[in-house]
N, C-alpha and C positions, 0 to 999 in steps of 0.2 A: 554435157549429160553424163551422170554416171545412173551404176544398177548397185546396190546395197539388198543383203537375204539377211534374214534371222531363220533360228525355229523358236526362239525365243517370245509368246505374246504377250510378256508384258514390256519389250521393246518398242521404241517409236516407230521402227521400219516396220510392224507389223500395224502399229496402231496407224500408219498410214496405208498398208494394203487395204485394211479393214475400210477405212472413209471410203477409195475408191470403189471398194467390193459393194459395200452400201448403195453409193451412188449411180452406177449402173444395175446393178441386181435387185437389189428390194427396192430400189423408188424408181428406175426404168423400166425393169422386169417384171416389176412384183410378186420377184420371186420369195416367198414365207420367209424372215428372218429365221425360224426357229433352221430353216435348210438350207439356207446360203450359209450359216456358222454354225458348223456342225462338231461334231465329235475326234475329227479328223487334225483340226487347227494346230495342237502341239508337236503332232506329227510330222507335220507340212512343214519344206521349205519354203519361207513364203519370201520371193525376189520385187523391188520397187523400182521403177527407173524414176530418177528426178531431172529436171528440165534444169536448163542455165541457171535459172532462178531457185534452184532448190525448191521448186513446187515438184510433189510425188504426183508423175501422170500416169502409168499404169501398172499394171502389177500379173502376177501369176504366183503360183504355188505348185508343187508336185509332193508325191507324195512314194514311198515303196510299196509298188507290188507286188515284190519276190520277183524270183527268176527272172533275176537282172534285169528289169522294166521296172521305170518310173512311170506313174498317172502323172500325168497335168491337168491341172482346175481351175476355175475362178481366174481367165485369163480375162483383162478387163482395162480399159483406155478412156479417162475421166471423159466425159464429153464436150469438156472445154478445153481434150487436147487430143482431137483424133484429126484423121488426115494428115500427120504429121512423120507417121511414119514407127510412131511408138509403138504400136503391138508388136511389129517384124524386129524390131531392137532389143525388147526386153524377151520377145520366143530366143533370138538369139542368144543374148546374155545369158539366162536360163543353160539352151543347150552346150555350151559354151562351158557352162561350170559341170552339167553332165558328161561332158567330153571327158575328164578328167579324173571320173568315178568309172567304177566296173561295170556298171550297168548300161547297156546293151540295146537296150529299145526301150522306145517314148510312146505311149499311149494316150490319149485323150480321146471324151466327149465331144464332138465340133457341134454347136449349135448350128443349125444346117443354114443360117445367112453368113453364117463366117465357114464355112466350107472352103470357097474358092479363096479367103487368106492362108489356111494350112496348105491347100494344093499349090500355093506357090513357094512354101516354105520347104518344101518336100516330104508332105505326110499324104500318106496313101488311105483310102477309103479300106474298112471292114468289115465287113456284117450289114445287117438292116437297119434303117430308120428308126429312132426308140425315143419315147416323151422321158423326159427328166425336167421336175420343177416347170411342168404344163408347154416346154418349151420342145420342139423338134430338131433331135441331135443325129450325129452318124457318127463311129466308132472310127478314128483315123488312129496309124502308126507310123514312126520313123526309128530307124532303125540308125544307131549314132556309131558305131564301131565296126 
């Protein structure tokens, strides 16, 4: 297994975050295309992990929030490759390349049925419950330095 980022979207590592993002987001979720690919994309580091086979099985993005915190988004595990262990491999991988940068602390949305995978990862709960794309999140942090 390896992990490959761009911020490059007209890269294939991006054009393969995008397949996964699709396939769990807008046709599991049905979350709006026009708001799963937003404004944000050129922005984003967008990270893939591929399996032995060179199949891209999931993905994340972050993005700068100033005052040395990165957002993380669109963290997401094809459904023909979860239980496997990938979402904890490429959160890794990700913070892992975070480590590395001057920034400070990790923010993310947790859709609240993936809550207890960040709690294991070591992100803390923040604030209240809030709808984003009709789905119910909590505001978790981790603090990398």
């Amino acid at each position: 297994m390896y992990t490959l980022h761009t911020n490059n979207t007209l890269s294939p590592i991006y054009k393969d975050a995008l397949a996964i993002r699709k396939e769990v987001f807008i046709k599991e979720q049905q979350v709006p295309p026009k708001r799963e690919i937003d404004t944000d994309e050129e922005q984003a580091i967008h990270f893939v992990l591929y399996n032995t086979q060179d199949t891209p099985v999931a993905t994340v993005r972050f993005l700068d929030a100033g005052d040395s915190t990165v957002k993380v988004q669109r963290m997401a595990v094809a459904k023909s490759a979860r239980k496997n262990g990938y979402g904890k491999i490429i959160m890794q991988e990700m913070e892992n390349y975070i480590k590395k940068t001057t920034y400070q602390k990790i923010t993310l949305g947790a859709q609240i049925s993936a809550r207890d995978f960040y709690h294991h990862l070591g992100y803390q709960e923040e604030g209240e419950i809030f709808w984003d794309a009709g789905i119910q999140h909590i505001t978790m942090v981790k603090f990398v330095h």
